[in-house]
C-alpha positions as CSV (number, residue, x, y, z in Angstrom):
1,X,-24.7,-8.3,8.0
2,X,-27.9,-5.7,8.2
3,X,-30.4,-6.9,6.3
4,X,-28.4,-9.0,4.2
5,X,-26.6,-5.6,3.7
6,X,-22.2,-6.1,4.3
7,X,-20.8,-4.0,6.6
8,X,-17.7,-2.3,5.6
9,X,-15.2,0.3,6.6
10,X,-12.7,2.2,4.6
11,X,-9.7,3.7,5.9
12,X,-8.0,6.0,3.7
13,X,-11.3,6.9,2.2
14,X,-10.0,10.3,0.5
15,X,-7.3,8.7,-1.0
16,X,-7.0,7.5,-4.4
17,X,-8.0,4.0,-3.6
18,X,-10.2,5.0,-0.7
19,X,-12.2,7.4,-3.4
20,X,-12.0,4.1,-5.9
21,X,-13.7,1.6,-3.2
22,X,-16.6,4.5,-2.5
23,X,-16.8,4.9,-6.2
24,X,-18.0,1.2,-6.4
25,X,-19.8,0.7,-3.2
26,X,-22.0,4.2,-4.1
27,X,-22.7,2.0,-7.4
28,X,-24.8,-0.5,-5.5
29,X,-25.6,1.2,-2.1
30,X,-28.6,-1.2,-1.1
31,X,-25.8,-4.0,-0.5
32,X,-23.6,-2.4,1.9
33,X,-23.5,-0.8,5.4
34,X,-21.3,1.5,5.5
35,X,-19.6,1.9,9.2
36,X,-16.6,4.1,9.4
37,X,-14.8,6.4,6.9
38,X,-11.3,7.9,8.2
39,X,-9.8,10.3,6.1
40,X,-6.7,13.4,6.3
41,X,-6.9,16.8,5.4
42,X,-9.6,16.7,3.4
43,X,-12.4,16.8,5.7
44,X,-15.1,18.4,3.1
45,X,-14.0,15.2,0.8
46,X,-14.2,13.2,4.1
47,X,-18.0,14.3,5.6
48,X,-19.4,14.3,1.7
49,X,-18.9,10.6,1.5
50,X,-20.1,10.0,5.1
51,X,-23.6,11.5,4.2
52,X,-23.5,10.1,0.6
53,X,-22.8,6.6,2.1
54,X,-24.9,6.7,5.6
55,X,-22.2,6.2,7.6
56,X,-22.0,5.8,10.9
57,X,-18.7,7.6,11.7
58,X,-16.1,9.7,10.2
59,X,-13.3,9.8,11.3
60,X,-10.2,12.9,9.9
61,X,-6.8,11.8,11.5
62,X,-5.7,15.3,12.5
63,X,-7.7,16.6,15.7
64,X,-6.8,20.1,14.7
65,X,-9.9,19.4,11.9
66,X,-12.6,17.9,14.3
67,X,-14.5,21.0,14.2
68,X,-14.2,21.8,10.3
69,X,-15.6,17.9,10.5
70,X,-18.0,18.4,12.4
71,X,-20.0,21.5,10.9
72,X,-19.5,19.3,7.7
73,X,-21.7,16.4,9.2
74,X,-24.3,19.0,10.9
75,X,-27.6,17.2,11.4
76,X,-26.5,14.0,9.3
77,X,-26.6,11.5,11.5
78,X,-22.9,10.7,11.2
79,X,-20.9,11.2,14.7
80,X,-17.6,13.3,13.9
81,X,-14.1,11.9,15.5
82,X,-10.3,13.0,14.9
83,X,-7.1,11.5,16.0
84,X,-5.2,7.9,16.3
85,X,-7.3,7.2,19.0
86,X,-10.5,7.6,16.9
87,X,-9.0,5.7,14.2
88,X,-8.4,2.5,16.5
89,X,-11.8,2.9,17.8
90,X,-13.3,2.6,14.3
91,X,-11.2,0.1,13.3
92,X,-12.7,-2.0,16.0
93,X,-16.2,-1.6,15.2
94,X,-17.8,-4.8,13.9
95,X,-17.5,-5.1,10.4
96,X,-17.4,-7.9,7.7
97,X,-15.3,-6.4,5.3
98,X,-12.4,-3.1,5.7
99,X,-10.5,-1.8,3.3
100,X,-7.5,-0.8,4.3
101,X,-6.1,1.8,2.5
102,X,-4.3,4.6,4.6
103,X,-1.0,5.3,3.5
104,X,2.0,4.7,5.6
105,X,2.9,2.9,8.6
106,X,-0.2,4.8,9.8
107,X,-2.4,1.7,8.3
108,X,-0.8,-0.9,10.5
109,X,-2.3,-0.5,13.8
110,X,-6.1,-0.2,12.4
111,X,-5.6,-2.7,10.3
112,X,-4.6,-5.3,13.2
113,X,-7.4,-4.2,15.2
114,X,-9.7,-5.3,12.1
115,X,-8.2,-8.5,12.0
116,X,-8.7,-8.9,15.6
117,X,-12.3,-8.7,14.7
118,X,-12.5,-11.3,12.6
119,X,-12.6,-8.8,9.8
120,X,-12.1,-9.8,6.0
121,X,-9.1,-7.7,5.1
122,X,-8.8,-5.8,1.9
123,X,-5.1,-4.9,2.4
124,X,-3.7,-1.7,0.2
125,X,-1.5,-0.6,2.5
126,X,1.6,-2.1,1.9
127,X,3.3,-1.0,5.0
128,X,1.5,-3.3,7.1
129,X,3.3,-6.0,5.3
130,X,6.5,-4.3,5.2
131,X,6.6,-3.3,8.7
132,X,5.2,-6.6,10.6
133,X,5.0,-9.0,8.0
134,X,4.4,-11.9,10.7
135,X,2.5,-10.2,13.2
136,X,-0.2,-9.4,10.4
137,X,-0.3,-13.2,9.3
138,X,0.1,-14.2,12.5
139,X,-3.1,-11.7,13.9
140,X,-5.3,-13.1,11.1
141,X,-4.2,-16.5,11.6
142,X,-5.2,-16.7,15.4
143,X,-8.5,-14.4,14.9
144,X,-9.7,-16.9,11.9
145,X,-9.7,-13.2,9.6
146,X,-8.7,-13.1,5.8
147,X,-6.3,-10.8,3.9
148,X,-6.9,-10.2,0.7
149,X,-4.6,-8.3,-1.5
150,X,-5.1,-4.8,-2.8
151,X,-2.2,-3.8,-4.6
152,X,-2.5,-4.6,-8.0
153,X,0.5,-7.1,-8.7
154,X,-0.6,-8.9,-5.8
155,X,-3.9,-9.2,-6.5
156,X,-2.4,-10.1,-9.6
157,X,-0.5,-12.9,-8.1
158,X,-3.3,-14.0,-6.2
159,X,-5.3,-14.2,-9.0
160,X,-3.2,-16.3,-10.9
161,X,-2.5,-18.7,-7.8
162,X,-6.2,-19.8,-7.4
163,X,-6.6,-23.6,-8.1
164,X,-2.4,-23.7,-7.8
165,X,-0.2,-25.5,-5.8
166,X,2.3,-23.0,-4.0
167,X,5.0,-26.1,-3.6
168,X,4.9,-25.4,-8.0
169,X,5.8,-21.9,-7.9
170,X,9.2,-21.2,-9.4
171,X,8.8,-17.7,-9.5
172,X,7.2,-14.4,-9.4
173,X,7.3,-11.5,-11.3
174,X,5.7,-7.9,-10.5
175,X,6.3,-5.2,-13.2
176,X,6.3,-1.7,-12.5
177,X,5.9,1.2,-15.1
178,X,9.2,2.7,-14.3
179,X,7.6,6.0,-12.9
180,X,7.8,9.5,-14.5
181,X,11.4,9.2,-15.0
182,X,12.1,5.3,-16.6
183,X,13.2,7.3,-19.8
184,X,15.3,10.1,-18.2
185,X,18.7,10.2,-19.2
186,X,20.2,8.9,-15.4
187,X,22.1,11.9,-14.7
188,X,19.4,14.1,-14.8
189,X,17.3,12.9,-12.3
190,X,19.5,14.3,-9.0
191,X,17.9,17.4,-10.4
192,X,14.0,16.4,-11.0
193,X,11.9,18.3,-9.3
194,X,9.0,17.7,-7.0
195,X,6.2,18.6,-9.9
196,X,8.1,15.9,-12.1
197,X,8.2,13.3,-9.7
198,X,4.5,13.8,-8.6
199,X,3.3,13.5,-12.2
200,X,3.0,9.5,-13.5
201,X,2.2,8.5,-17.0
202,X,-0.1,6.0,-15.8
203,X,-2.2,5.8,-12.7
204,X,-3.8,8.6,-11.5
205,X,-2.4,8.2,-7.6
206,X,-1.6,10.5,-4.8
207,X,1.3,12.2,-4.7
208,X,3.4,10.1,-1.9
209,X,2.8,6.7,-3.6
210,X,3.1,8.4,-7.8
211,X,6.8,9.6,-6.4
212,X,7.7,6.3,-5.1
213,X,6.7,5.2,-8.2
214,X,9.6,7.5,-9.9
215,X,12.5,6.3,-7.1
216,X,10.5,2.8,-7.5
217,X,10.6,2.9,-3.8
218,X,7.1,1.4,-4.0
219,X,7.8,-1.7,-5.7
220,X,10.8,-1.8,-3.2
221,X,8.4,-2.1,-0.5
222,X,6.0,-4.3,-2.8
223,X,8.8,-6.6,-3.4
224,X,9.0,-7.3,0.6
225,X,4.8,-7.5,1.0
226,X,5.2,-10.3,-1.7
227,X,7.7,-11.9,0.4
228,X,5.7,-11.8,3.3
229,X,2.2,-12.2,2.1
230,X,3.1,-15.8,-0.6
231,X,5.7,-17.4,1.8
232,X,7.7,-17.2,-1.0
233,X,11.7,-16.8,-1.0
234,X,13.1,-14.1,-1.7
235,X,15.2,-15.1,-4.7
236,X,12.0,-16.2,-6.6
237,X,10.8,-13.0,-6.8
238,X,11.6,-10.9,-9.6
239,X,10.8,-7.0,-10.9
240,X,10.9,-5.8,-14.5
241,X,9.9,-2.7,-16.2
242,X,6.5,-2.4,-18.1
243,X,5.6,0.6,-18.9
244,X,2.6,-0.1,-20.4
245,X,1.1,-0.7,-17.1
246,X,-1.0,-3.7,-19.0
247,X,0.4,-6.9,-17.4
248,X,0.7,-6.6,-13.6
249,X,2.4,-10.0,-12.1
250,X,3.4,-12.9,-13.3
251,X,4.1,-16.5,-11.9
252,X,6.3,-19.1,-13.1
253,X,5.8,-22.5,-12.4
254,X,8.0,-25.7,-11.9
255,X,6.6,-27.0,-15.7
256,X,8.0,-23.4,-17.1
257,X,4.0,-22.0,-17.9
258,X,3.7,-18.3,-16.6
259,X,0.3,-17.2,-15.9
260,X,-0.2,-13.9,-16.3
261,X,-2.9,-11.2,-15.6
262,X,-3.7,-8.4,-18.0
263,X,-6.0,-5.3,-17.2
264,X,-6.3,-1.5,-17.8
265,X,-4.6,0.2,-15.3
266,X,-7.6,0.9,-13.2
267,X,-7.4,0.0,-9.1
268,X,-10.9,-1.0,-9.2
269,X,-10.4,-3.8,-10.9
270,X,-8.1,-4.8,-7.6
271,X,-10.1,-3.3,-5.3
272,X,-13.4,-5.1,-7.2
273,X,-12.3,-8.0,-7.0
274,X,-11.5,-8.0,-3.6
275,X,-14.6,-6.6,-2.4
276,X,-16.6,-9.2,-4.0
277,X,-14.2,-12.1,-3.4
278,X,-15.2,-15.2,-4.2
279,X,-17.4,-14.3,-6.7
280,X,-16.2,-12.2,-10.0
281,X,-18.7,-9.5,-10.9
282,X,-19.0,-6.8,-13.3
283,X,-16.2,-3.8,-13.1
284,X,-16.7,-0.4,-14.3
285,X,-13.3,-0.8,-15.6
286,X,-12.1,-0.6,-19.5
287,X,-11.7,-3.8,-21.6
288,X,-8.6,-4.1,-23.2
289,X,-8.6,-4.3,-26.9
290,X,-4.9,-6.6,-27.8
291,X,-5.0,-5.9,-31.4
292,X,-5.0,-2.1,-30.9
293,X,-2.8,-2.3,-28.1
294,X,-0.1,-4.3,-30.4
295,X,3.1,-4.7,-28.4
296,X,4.0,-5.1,-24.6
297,X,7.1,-3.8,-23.5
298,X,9.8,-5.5,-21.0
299,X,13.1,-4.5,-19.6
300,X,15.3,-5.2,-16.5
301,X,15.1,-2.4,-14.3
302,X,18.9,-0.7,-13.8
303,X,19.6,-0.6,-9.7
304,X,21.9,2.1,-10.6
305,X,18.7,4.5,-11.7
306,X,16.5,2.4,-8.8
307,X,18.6,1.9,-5.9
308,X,15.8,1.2,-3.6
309,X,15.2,-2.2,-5.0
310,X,19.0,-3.3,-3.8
311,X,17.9,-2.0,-0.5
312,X,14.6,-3.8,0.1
313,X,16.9,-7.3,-1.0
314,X,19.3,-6.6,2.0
315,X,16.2,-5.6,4.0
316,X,14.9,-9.3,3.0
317,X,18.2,-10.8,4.1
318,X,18.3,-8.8,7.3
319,X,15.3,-9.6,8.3
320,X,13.9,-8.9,11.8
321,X,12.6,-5.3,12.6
322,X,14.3,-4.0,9.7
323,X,11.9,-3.7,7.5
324,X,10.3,-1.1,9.9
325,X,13.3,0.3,9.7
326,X,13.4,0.4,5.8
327,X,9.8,1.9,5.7
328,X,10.3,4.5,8.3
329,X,13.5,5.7,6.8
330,X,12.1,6.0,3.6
331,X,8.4,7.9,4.4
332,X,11.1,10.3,6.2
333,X,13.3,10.5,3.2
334,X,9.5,11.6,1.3
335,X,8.9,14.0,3.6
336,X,12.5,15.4,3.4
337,X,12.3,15.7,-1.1
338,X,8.6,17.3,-0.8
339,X,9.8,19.7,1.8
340,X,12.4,20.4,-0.6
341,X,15.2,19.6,2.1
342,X,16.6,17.2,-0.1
343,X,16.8,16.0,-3.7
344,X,15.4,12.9,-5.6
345,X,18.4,10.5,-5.5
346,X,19.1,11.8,-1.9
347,X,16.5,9.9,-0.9
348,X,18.1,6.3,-1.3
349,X,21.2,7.6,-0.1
350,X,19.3,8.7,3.4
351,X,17.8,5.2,3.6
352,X,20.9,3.3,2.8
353,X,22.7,5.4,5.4
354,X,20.3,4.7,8.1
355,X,20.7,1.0,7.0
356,X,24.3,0.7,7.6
357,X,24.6,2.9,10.7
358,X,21.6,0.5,12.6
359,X,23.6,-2.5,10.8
360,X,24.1,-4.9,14.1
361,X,21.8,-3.7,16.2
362,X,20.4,-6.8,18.0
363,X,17.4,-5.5,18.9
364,X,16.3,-5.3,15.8
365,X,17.8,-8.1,14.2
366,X,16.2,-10.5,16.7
367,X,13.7,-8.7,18.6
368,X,10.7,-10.7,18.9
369,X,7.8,-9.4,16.2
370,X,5.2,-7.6,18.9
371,X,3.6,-3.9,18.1
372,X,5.6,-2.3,20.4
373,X,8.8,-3.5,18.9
374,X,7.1,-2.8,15.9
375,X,6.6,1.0,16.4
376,X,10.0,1.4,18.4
377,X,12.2,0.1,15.5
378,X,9.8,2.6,12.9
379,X,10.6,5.5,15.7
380,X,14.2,4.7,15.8
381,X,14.5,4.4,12.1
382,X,12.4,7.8,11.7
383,X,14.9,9.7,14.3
384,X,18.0,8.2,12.4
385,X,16.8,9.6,9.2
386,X,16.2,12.7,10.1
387,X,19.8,13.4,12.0
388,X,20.9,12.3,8.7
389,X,19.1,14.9,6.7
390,X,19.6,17.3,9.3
391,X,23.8,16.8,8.8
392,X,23.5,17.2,5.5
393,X,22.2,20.7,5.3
């Protein structure tokens, strides 16, 4: 610490939940350093922070916007920097706290070199978990760093663990709101369009993670991080629709109480309560008035509509590399619907295909968890996806 001051880090700071983390740390500036910002596109988002926050670097992840960057942070102070390279360098700065919020399998690299650091590790990129389950737990583990959940049902779960017994969990339960299309009638939806899918009736997210909301490929991968972040079997964790968005997780112990956390659906209550973890402060965040509120909604979510849940259970069961598989598949898939290469249900039919045809590879099924394997099975799963868009043009 500076001055009794934190020093923090946010990666992914133009995001949605990068833009809710400055909200809160620009609320109380005199208690926090602020390090490194990385950021996309958005580089006049990126260096307005930078200034706003005193940081130390910013960093924009496409080198082709270094000088944009640059003239944005003219006589600030702040030292400019593009590319992955950049990124890792930030990410290794000394810091006591990072958030880690970059979308993708992007995150995963940064967010190991923060644990190497001995970094506490606010963890909202799922991918991480997906990807390299054990090397992240394993990383933190030998560098004597702490994860702490970002996404909201695990923070949820988290929550609801603290003063528990793990050995007494029967169960956990995420919801999910069912995405813009929970109500369409099912054969529809090979014909939703990219405006549709981008447009959820709750959060206010980006546009990658609100239409992996609609193929529920999110809580797909969110149903893996909570396999690899509790310990927890798979069977024991369970997914139902919510769409109220008002109850994020459940867990169900071994005397048949479920605990359950309620909130408005708000990331900073997440991200807050990470960032000032152990302690509970005040949130910006609305209370919840039950009486108004009346009724809470829950419904099994059909695989048939959300294929991508059946997929991350035989991910699960797979194990191995292919959950970098799974992930890389699927970002490719994304890329594919917003490009308008391929329609919305394509999607899990491009993942599932890429499944089955690198079904019985052993190097993936038993390749020891390291980085590189790490990044080769993501490459391999990212070429197999696109051949398999490519043939069906």
């Amino acid at each position: 610490m500076t001055n009794g001051q934190r020093r923090v880090s946010i990666f992914g700071a133009t995001g949605s939940i990068g833009q809710s983390t400055i909200d809160l740390i620009a609320r109380n500036p005199d208690a926090y350093d602020v390090v490194a910002l990385t950021g996309g596109h958005n580089v006049a988002q990126l260096a307005q922070d930078a200034i706003r926050l005193g940081a130390d670097v910013a960093v924009t992840a496409h080198d082709e916007h270094l000088p944009a960057l640059r003239d944005a942070l003219a006589g600030s102070g702040v030292e400019a920097a593009a590319g992955d390279t950049a990124i890792e360098d930030a990410a290794m700065r000394p810091v006591d706290w990072v958030m880690s919020a970059i979308v993708g399998a992007a995150g995963l690299l940064p967010g190991l070199r923060a644990l190497e650091g001995h970094a506490t590790l606010a963890l909202a990129n799922k991918e991480s978990l997906v990807t390299a389950g054990p090397l992240i737990m394993a990383t933190a583990q030998a560098h004597h760093a702490r994860i702490l959940p970002v996404d909201s049902e695990h923070s949820a779960v988290f929550q609801g663990l603290v003063g528990e017994d793990l050995a007494a969990v029967e169960r956990v339960i995420i919801t999910a709101s069912g995405g813009a299309f929970r109500d369409w009638p099912i054969e529809d939806l090979a014909s939703a369009t990219l405006d549709q899918a981008s447009a959820h009736p709750n959060w206010d997210m980006g546009q990658r993670i609100t239409i992996d909301s609609a193929s529920m490929f999110n809580k797909a991968l969110e149903v893996i991080e909570t396999k690899e972040f509790f310990g927890i079997e798979a069977n024991q964790i369970e997914v139902v629709i919510h769409p109220q968005s008002l109850v994020h997780a459940l867990v169900g112990f071994n005397d048949g109480a479920l605990m359950a956390h309620l909130g408005a659906p708000d990331m900073r209550h997440a991200i807050g309560y990470a960032l000032h973890w152990p302690d509970r402060r005040h949130l910006p965040v609305d209370r919840l008035d039950l009486a108004r509120i009346a009724t809470l909604e829950f419904r099994a979510p059909d695989e048939a509509r959300y294929p991508a849940l059946r997929l991350a259970r035989e991910v699960m069961a797979a194990g191995g590399l292919s959950g970098a598989i799974f992930n890389a598949a699927k970002e490719v898939a994304l890329d594919g619907f917003i490009a308008g290469r391929i329609g919305f249900m394509d999607m899990a039919h491009i993942v599932e295909e890429v499944l089955i045809r690198l079904d019985g590879d052993v190097s993936l099924a038993h390749g020891a968890m390291t980085l590189d394997n790490v990044r080769a099975a993501d490459q391999m799963g990212r070429n197999t996806a696109q051949q398999v868009i490519d043939t069906r043009r």
